[in-house]
N, C-alpha and C positions, 0 to 999 in steps of 0.2 A: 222465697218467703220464709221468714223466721216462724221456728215453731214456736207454740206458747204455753205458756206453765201459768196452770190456774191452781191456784193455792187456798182458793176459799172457804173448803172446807176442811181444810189444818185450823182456820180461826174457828175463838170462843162464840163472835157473832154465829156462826151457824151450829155450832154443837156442843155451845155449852161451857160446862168444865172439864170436860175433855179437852176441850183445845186452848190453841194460844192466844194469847192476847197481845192487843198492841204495843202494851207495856214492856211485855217479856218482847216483842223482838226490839221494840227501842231500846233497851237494857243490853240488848244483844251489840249493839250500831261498832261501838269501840272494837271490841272484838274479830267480827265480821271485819271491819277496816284493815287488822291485823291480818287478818287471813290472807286477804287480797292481795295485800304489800309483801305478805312473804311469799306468795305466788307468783305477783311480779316478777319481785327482785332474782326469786330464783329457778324461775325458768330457763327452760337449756341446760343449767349445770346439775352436775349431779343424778341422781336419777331423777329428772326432771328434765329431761332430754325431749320426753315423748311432746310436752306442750309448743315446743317448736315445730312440729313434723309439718305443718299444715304450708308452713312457708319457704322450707329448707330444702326442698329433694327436687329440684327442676330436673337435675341432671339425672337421679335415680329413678324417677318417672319416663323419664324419656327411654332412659336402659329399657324398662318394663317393658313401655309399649312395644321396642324394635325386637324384644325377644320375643315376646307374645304373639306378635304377630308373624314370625319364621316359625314358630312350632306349631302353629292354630289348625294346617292343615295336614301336620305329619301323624296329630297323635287322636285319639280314638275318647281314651281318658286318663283324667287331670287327679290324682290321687296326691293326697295330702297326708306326710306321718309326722305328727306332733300330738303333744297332748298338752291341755289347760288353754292358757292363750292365744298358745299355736295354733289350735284347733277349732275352740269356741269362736274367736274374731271371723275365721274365715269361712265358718259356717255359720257363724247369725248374716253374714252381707252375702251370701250365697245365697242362703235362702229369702231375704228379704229381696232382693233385688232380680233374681234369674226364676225363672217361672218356677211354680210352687211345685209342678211335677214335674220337671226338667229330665231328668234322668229317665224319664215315660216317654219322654218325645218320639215321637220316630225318627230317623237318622237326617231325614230332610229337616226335620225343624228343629234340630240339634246335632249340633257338630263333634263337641265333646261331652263325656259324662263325669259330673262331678263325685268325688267319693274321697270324706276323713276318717283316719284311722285315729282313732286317739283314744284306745284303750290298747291291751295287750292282752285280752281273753280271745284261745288260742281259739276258740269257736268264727270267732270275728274274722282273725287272719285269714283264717280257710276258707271260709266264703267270700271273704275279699278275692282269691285267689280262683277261685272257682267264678267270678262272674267279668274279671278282666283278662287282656290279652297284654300279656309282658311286652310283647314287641309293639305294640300300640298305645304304650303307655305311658305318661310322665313321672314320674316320684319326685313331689317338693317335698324335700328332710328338712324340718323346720324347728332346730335348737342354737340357741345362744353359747352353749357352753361347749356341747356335743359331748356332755354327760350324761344326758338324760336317758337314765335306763331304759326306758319305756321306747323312746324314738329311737335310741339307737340299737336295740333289740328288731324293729322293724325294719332298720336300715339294713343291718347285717341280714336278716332275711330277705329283703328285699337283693339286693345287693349281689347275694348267692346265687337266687334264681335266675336276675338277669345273665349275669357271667355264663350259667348253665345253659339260659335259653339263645340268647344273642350275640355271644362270642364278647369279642373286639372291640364293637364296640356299644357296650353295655352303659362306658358311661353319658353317652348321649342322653339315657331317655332318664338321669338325675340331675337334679336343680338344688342346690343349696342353699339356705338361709340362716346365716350363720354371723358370730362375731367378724370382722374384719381381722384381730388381731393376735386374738389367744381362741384355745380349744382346740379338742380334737377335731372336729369335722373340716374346720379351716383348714386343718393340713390333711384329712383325707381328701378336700375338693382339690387341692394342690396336685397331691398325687394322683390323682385320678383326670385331673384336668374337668372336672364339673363345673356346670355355669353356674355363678357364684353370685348369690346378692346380699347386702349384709345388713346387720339388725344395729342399729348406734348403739354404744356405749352406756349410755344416758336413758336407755327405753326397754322397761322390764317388762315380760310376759304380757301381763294383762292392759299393759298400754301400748300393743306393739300393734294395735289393729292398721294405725294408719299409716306404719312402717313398710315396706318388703314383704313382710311375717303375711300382713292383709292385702295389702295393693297388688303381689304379683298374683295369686291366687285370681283374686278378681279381676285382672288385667285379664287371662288368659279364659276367663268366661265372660269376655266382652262387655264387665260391666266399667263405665266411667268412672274410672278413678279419679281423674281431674276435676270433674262435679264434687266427688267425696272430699275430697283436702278442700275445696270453695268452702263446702259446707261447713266442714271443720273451723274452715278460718273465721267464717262467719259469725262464728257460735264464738269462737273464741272473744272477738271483737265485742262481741256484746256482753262478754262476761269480762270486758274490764275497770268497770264504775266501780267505784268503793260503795255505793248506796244499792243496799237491797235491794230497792225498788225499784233498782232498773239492772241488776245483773240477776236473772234468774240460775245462774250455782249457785253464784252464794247466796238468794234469798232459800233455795230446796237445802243447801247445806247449813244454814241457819237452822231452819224448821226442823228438820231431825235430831239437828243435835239439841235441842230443848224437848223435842220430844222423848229420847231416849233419856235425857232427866227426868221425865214421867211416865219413864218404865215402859216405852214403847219398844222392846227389843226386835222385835222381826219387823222387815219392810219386804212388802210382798209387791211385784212387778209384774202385774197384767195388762198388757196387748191385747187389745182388739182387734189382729189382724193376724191371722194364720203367717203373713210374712214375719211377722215380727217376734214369731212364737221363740225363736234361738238368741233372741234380743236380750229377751230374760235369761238365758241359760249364760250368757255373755257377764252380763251386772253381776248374778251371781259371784261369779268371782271375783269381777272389778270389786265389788264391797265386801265381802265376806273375803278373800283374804288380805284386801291393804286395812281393814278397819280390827279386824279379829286378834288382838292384839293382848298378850299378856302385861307386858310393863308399859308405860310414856316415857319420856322423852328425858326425864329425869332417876330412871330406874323404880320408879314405885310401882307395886303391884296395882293393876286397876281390872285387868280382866276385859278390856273394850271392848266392843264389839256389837252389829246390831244384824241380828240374823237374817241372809237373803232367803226370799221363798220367791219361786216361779210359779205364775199362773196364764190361763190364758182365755180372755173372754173370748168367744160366750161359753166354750167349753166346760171353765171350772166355775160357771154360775152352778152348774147342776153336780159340784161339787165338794168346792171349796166355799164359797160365799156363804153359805149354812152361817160357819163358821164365824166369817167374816163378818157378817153381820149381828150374830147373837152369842157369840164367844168374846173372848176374854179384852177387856181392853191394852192390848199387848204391841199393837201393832198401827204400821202405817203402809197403808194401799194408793199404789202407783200403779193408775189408768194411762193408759197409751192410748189415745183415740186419731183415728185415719178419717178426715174431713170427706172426701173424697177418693172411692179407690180404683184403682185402674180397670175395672172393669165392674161392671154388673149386670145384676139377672132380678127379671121382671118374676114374681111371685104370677103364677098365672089362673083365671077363671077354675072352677072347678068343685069346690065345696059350698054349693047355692044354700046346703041341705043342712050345713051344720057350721052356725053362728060363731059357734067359737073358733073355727077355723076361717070360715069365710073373710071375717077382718082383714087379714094375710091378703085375700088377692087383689091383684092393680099393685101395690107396693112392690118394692125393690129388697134383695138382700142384703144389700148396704145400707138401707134407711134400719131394714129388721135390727141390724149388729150393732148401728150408731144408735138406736132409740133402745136398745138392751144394755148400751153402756150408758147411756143419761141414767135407765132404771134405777143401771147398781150404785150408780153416786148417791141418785137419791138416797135408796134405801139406807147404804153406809151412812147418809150422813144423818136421815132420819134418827137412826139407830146410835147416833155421836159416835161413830168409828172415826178416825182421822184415816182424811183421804185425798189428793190431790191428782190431775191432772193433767199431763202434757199433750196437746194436741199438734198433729201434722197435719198439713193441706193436703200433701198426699206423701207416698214411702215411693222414693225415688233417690240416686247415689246424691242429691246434693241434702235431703231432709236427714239420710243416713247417717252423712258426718257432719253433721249436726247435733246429733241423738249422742254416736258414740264422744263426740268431742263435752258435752255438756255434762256426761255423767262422770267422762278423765277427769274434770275439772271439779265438780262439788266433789267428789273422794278426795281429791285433794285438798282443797277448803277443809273438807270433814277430819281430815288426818291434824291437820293443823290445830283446828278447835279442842278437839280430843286427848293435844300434846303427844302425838303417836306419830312413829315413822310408819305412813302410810306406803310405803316404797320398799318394803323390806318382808321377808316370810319364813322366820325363825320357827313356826311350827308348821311348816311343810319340811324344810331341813332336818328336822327331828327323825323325820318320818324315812326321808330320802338316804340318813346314816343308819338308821336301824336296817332298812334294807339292805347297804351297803356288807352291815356288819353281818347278816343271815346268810349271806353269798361267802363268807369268807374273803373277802376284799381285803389286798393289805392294806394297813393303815388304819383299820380299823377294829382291831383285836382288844383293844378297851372297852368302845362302842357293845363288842360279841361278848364281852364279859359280861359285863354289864345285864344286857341281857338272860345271858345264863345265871344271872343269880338274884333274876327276878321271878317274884312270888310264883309258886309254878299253883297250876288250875286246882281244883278243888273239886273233885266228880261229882260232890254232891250237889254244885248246882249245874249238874252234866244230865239233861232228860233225856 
């Protein structure tokens, strides 16, 4: 079953002049059509590789499974070293999909234990190391380029230990996911002889969930990947009409982008559903860095950008929603609501004595979490906050790639409206030479200058 995106309270009928009207999205119609048509047209090519995935990988799904299933009972735990998409992707459908303490199980009702590294504070490493057993263990290296400092910093110590702990053959217990044709890691798997799976050409970072990058990860913790690409394609399918009203990207990629002409800059992503809590940490980046964009398309300065905020109901009602509701009108609030969830707990007899609690018993915690997200629409909308809703029947791998396939898809719509290469991340590069040049890196002694003959600090504002 298709999820559904209610948009109702984005319109002026329920909040006013705060919101849009029907005028402004008809105004929109032309535009929107363009979107779609260069979505169309240029899927597959380009870095636009990722909107194929859902239909193209018979063969590379197939690989997954028949790996997945030779290692399932050699290893212990499933360790992942990447960071950004690497990372994010394969720990929002980890934790969406494989029980919420998974890693608590006891050994009978969990086979392996999952664990991502995707930072490089050395505190992290060490107790990675202190709670796994090397010879029990898998490491997926999960870079495109097999320059990413970060990953391949963990590789190399990873890498070291094994050789120390397990001899010969050390490289059994690494898995790579890597370009097919350029980078370094390509020809470490080479030389090393590591099982290899590769990321397309075409599919950057934060659109790789439904590539290798996400699929083997998840293959290897028994969730259905072949449900996920369904759902994907799904989602896809119905995001192909030129008319708003029946493609929900492009009508949520519509709506933001008129609202950020009225100075909506942050869009904030709360789940009502503890599975779905890395969902948001996920979008995060899918929108903040295809959308955060200095120039368009034409080189003019514009500064784009619409800031992602992660939340998570019911947690940040006693939070964030303060804010939400009686701050600034800046923003637009994306509810995630679970129709139905895989399990629940009966509120039970016991406060006869005190009213205000007694309400509570006979009800369910699921009705509690779904009647605390109707609350907060209400109040937002009472309050004329712009807020919209996508609801699932339930979180399961086919609603998953669904979710992640609909959000690829309006970033891209939204890249297009904006005249921004939404595919490209010239200010993380900045960031990634500066470092290069701090290391003394050849090649980059302009870069080191540069920064040597930047403003140096000023103590006085040193407290």
């Amino acid at each position: 079953m298709l999820l559904k995106f209610d948009f109702n309270n984005m319109m002026s009928d329920f909040i006013g002049n705060q919101g849009i009207t029907v005028k402004e999205l008809d105004a929109m119609k032309e535009q929107a059509k363009a979107a779609n048509e260069f979505f169309q047209s240029n899927r597959g090519d380009g870095m636009m590789g990722w909107a194929d995935l859902p239909y193209n990988q018979d063969a590379v799904v197939a690989d997954i499974l028949d790996y997945a299933k030779s290692v399932k009972d050699k290893i212990e735990y499933f360790v992942v070293l990447g960071i950004g998409g690497s990372a994010l992707g394969p720990a929002a459908v980890f934790t969406a999909l494989c029980h919420f303490r998974h890693n608590d199980l006891p050994k009978d009702k969990q086979k392996i234990k999952f664990l991502v590294e995707d930072n490089v504070d050395p505190e992290r490493m060490l107790a990675l190391l202190d709670v796994i057993e090397p010879e029990k263990t898998l490491f997926n290296v999960i870079t495109k380029s097999g320059a990413t400092s970060e990953t391949m910093s963990q590789y190399l110590i990873i890498s070291d230990l094994l050789k120390k702990k397990i001899g010969a053959k050390w490289n059994e217990h690494i898995v790579a996911t890597t370009s097919s044709a350029k980078g370094n890691l390509i020809k470490l798997a080479k030389e090393n002889n590591f099982k290899t799976f590769y990321i397309p050409d075409g599919v950057g970072g934060r659109f790789s969930e439904l590539c290798p990058v996400g699929l083997l990860p998840a293959a290897i913790m028994g969730i259905d990947i072949k449900a996920m690409l369904e759902g994907a394609a799904a989602m896809d399918k119905a995001c192909k009409d030129a008319d708003i009203y029946k493609n929900p990207a492009l009508m949520a990629a519509v709506l933001q982008f008129i609202a950020m002409g009225k100075g909506k800059n942050i869009s904030v992503m709360m789940p009502y559903a503890d599975s779905l809590k890395y969902i948001a940490d996920w979008y995060c980046q899918l929108w903040g860095e295809s959308l955060g964009k200095a120039k368009d398309n034409n080189g003019k300065l514009i500064n784009a950008g619409q800031t992602p905020v992660k939340s998570l109901g019911v947690t940040d009602q006693h939070s964030q929603v303060q804010l939400y509701t009686e701050g600034p009108y800046d923003k637009v609030i994306t509810l995630i609501g679970v129709e139905k969830y895989r399990g629940d707990v009966v509120i039970p007899q016991g406060a006869e004595a005190f009213p205000d609690v007694n309400f509570l018993c006979g009800h369910t915690m699921g009705e509690l979490i779904n009647t605390e997200r109707v609350a907060t629409e209400y109040a937002l909308t009472r309050s004329k906050h712009m807020n919209n809703t996508i609801l699932l029947d339930e979180v399961n791998a086919n609603t998953i790639g669904q979710l992640l396939m609909l959000f690829q898809i309006e970033t891209a719509y939204e890249g297009y409206l904006l005249n921004i290469d939404a595919f490209n991340q010239p200010g993380v590069e900045e960031g990634k030479n500066a470092t290069y040049a701090l290391f003394n890196r050849k090649g980059y002694e302009a870069k080191r200058e540069e920064l040597q003959n930047a403003p140096k600090k000023n103590a006085k504002y040193i407290i």
